[in-house]
DRENSE-896227 format. One line per field, with one value per residue: x, y, z of N, C-alpha, C, O in turn; residue number from 1. Coordinates in nm, 3 decimals, always signed. Example, Ala and Ser with C-alpha at 12.3 -4.5 7.8 and 13.67 -1.06 7.14 Angstrom:
n_xx	[+1.319; +1.285]
n_yy	[-0.569; -0.225]
n_zz	[+0.780; +0.708]
ca_xx	[+1.230; +1.367]
ca_yy	[-0.450; -0.106]
ca_zz	[+0.780; +0.714]
c_xx	[+1.320; +1.290]
c_yy	[-0.330; +0.003]
c_zz	[+0.780; +0.787]
o_xx	[+1.424; +1.341]
o_yy	[-0.332; +0.114]
o_zz	[+0.846; +0.804]
sedren	[1; 2]
***
This chain:
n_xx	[-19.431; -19.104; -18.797; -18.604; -18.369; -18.618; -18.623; -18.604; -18.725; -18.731; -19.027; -19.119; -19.016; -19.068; -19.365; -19.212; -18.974; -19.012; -19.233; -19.225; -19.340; -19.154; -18.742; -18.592; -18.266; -18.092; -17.964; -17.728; -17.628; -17.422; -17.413; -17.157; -16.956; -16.727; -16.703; -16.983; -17.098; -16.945; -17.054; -17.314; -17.426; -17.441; -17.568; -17.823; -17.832; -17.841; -18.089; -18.254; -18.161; -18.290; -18.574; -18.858; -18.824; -18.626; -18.636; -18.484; -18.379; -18.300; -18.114; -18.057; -17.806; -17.768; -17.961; -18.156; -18.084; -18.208; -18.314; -18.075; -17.980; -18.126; -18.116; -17.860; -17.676; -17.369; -17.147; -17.050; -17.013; -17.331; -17.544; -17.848; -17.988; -18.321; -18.518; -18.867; -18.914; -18.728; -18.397; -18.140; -17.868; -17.591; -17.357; -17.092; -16.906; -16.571; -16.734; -16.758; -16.857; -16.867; -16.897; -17.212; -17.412; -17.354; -17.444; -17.738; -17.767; -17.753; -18.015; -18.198; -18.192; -18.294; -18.488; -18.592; -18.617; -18.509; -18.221; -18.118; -17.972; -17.835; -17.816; -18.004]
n_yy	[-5.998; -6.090; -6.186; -6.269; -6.535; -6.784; -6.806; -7.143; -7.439; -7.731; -7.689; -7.586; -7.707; -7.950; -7.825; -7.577; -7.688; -7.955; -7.994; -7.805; -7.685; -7.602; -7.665; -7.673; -7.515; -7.551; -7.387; -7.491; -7.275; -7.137; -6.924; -6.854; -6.946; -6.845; -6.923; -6.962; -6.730; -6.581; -6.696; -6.598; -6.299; -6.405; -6.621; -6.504; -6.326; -6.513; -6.642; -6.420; -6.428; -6.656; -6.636; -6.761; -7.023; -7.142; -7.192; -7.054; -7.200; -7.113; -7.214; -7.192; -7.367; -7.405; -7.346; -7.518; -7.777; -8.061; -8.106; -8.071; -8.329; -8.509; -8.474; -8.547; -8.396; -8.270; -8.120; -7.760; -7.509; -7.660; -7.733; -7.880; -7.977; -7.983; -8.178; -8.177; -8.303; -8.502; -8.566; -8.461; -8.368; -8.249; -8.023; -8.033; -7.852; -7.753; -7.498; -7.343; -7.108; -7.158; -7.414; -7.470; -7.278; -7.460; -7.700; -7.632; -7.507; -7.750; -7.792; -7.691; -7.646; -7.975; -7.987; -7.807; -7.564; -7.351; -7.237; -7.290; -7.067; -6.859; -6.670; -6.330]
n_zz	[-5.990; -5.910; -6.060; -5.862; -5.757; -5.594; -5.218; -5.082; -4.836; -4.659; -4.588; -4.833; -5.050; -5.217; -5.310; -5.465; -5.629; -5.677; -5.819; -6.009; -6.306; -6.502; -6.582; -6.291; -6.118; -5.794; -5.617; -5.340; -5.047; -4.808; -4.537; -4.444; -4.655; -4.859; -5.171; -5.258; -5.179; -5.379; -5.580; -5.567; -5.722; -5.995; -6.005; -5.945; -6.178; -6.371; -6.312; -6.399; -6.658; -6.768; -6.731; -6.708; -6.873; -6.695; -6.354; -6.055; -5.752; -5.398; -5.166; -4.783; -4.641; -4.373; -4.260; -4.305; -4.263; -4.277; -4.499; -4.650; -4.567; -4.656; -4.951; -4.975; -5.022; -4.925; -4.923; -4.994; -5.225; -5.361; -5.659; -5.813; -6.039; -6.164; -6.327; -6.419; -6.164; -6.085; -6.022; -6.232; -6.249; -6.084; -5.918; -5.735; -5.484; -5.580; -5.776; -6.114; -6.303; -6.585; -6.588; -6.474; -6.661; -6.869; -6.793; -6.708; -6.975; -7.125; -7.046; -7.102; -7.389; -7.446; -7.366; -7.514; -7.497; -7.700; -7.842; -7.619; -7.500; -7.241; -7.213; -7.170]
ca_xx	[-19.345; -18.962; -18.758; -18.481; -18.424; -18.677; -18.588; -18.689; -18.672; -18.787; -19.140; -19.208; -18.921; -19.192; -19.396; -19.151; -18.881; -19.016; -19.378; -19.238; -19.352; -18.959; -18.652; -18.524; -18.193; -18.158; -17.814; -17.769; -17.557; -17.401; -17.339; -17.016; -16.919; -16.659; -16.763; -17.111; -17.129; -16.900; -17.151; -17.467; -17.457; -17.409; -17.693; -17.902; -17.778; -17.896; -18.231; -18.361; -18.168; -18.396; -18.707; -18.987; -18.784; -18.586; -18.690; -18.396; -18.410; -18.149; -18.139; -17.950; -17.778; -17.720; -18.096; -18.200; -17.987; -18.275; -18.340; -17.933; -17.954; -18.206; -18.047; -17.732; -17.592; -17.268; -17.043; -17.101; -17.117; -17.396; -17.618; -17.898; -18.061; -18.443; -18.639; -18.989; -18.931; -18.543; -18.216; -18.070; -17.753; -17.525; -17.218; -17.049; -16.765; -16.537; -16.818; -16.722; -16.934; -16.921; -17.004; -17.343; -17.408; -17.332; -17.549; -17.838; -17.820; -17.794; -18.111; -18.283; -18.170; -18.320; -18.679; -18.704; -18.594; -18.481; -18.032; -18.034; -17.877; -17.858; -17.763; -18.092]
ca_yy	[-6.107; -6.030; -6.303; -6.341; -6.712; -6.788; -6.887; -7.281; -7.522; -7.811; -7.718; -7.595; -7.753; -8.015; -7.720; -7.521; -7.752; -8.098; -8.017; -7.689; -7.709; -7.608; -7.718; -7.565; -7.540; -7.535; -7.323; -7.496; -7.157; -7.077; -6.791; -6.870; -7.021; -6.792; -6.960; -6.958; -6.521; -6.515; -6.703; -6.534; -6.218; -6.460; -6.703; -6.354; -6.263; -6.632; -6.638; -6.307; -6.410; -6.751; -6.637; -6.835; -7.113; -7.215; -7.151; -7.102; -7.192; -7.087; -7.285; -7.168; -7.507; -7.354; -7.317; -7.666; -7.932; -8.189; -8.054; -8.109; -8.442; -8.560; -8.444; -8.580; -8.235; -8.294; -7.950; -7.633; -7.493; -7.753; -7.716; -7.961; -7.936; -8.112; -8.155; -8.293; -8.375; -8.544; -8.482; -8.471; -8.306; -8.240; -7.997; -7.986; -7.819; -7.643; -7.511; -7.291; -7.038; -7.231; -7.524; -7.403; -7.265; -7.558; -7.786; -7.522; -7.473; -7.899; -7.931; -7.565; -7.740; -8.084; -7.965; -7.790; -7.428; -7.319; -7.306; -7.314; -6.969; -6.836; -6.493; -6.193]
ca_zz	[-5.945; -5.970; -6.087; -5.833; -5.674; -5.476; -5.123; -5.037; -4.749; -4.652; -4.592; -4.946; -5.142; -5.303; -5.418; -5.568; -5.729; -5.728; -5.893; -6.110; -6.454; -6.587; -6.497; -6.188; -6.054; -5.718; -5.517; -5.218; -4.966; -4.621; -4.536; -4.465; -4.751; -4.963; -5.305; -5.257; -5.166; -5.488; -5.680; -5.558; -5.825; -6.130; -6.012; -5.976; -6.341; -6.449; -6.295; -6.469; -6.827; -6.802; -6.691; -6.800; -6.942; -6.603; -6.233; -5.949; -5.617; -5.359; -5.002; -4.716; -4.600; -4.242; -4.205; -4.354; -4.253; -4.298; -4.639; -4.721; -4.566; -4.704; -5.056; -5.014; -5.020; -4.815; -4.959; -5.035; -5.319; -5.459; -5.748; -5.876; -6.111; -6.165; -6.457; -6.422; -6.068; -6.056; -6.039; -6.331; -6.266; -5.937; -5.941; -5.585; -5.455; -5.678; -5.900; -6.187; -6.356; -6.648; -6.531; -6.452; -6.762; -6.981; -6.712; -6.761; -7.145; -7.213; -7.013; -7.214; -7.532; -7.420; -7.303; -7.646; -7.491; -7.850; -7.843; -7.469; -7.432; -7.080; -7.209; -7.174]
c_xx	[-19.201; -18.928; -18.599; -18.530; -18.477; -18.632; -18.665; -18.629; -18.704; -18.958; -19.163; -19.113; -19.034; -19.245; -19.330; -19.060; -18.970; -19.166; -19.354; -19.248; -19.200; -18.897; -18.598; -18.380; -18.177; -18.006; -17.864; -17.586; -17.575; -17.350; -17.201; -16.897; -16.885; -16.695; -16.888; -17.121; -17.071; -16.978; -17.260; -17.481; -17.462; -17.549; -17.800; -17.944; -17.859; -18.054; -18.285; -18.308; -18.262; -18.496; -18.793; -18.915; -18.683; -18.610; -18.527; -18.409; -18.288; -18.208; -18.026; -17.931; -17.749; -17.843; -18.161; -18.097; -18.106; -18.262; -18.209; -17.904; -18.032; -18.207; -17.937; -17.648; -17.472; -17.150; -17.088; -16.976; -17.211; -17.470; -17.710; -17.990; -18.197; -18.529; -18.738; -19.024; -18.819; -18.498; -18.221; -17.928; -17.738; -17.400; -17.222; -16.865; -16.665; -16.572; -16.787; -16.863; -17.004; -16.973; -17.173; -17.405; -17.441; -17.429; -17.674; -17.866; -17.843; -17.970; -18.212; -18.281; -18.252; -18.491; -18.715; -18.661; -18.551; -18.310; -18.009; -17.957; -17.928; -17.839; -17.937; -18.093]
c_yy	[-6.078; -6.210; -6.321; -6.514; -6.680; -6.857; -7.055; -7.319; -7.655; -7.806; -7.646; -7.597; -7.846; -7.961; -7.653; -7.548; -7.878; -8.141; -7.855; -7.724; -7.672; -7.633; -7.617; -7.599; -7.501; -7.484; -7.352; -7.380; -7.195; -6.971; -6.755; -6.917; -6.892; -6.771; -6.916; -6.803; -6.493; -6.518; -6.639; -6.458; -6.284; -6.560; -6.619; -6.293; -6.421; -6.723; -6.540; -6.310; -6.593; -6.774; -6.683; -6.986; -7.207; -7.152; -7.187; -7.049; -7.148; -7.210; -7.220; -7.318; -7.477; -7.357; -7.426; -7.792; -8.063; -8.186; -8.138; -8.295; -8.544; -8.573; -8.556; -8.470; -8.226; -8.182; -7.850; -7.561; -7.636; -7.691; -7.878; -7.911; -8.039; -8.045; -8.305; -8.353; -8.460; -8.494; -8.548; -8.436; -8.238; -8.165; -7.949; -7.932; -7.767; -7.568; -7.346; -7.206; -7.126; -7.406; -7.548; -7.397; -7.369; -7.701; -7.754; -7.556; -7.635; -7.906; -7.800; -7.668; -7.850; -8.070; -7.863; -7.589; -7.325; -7.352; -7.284; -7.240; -6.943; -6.640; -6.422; -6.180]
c_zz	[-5.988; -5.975; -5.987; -5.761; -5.597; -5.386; -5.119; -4.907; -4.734; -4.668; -4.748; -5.054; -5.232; -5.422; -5.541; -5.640; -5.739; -5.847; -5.996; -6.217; -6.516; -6.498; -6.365; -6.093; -5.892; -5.663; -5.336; -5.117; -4.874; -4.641; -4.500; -4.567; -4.859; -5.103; -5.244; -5.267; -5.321; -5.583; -5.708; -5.679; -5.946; -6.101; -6.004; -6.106; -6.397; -6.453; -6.351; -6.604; -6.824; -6.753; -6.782; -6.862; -6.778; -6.459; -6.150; -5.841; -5.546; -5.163; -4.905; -4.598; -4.467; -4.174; -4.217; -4.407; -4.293; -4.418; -4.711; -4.748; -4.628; -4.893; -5.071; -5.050; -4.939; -4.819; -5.041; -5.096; -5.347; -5.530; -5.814; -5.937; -6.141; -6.283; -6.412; -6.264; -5.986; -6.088; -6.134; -6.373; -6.119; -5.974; -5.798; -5.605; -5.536; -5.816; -6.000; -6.263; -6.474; -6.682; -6.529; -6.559; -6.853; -6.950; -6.761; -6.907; -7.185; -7.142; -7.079; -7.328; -7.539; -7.428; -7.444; -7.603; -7.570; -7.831; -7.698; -7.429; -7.328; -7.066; -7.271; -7.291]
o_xx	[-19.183; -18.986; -18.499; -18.632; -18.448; -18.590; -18.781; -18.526; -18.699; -19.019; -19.279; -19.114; -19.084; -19.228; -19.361; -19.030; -19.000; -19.195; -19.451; -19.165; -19.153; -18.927; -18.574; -18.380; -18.254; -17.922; -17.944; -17.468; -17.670; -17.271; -17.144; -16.775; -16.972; -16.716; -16.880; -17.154; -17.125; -17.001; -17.308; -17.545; -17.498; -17.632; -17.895; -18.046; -17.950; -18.107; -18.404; -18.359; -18.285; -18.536; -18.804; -19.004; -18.685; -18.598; -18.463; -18.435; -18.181; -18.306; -17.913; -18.007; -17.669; -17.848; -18.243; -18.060; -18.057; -18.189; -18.218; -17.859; -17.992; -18.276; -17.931; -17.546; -17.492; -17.072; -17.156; -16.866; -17.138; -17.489; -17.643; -18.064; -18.180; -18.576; -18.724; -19.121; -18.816; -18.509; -18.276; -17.875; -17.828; -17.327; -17.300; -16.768; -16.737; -16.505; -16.800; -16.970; -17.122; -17.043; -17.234; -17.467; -17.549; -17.474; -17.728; -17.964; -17.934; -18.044; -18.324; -18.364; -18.308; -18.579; -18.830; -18.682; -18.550; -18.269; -17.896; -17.872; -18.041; -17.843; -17.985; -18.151]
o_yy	[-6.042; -6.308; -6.375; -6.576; -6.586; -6.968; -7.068; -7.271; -7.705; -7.887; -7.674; -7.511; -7.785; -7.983; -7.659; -7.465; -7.893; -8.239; -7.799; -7.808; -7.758; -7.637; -7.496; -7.690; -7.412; -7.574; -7.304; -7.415; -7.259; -6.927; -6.648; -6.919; -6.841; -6.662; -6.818; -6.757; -6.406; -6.427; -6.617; -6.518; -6.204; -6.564; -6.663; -6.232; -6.403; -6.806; -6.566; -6.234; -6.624; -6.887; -6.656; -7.062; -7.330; -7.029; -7.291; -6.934; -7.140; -7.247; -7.198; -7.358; -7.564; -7.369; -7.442; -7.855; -8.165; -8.274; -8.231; -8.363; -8.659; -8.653; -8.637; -8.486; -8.137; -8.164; -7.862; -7.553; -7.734; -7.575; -7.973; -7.818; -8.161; -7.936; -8.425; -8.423; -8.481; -8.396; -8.657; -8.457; -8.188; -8.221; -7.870; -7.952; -7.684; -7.560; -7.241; -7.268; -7.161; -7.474; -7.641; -7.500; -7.369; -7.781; -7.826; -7.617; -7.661; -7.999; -7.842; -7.758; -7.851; -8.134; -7.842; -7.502; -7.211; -7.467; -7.262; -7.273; -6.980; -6.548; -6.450; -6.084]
o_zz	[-6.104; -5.930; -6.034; -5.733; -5.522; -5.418; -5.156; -4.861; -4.846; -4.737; -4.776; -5.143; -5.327; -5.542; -5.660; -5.726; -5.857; -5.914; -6.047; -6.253; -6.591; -6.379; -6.372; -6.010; -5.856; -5.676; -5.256; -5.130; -4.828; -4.725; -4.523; -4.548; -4.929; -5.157; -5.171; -5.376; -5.389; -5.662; -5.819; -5.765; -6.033; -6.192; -6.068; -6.137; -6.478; -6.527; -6.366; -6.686; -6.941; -6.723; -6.902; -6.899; -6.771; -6.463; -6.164; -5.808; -5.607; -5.099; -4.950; -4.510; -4.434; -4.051; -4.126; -4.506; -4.344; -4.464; -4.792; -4.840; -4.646; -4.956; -5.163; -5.117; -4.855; -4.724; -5.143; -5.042; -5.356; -5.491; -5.855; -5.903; -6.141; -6.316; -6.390; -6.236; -5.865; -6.162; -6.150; -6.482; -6.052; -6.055; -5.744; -5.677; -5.591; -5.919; -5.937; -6.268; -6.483; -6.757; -6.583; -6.588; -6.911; -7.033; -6.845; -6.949; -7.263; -7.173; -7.106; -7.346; -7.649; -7.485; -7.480; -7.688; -7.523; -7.809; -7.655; -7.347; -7.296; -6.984; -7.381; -7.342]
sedren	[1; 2; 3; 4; 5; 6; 7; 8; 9; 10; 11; 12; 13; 14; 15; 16; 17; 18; 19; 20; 21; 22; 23; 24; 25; 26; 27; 28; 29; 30; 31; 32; 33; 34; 35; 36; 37; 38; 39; 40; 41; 42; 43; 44; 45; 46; 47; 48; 49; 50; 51; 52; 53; 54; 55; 56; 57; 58; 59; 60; 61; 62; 63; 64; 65; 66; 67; 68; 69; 70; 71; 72; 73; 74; 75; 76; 77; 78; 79; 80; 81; 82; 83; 84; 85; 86; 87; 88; 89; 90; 91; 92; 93; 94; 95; 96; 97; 98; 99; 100; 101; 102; 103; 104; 105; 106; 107; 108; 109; 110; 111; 112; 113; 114; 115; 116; 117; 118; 119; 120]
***
């Protein structure tokens, strides 16, 4: 099993974020979307330094408009993050590396993940 984000959509968004045993953040992408291509390699880099401790999804918002709308996903970049099943955390639109990060490590820290680093 490699650890990059796994793709989701609507039909098996449920499965793989809303019933994952860890928290999972979720990158909602277009492929048009500037930010988003910049982010990809760093959300790549942040799914294989918190394997086993956080799961990330990626969506392509171009391909699952129900999915978005049904979110409340209305700009791209988004990020949510779900523990247990909810949101717990939303960063849209001018989203910062460390942003991410600091989202991530409070909810490692929280669930007991030891200091909630994100660093391999």
């Amino acid at each position: 099993m490699d650890n990059l984000p796994v793709e989701v959509g609507l039909d098996n968004f449920d499965e793989e974020v809303l019933a994952a045993r860890e928290p999972v953040l979720v990158d909602f992408w277009g492929p048009s979307c500037v930010p988003c291509l910049a982010l990809m390699p760093f959300v790549a880099e942040l799914s294989q330094s918190c394997r086993g401790r956080l799961k990330v999804a990626k969506v392509d918002a171009s391909h699952n408009r129900r999915l978005c709308i049904n979110l409340k996903v209305m700009s791209l970049p988004t990020f949510l993050l779900f523990v247990g099943g909810q949101e717990v955390n939303r960063l849209t639109g001018d989203v910062k590396k460390q942003a991410i990060i600091d989202s991530v490590r409070s909810i490692l820290v929280s669930e007991g993940g030891g200091n909630g680093s994100t660093e391999g």
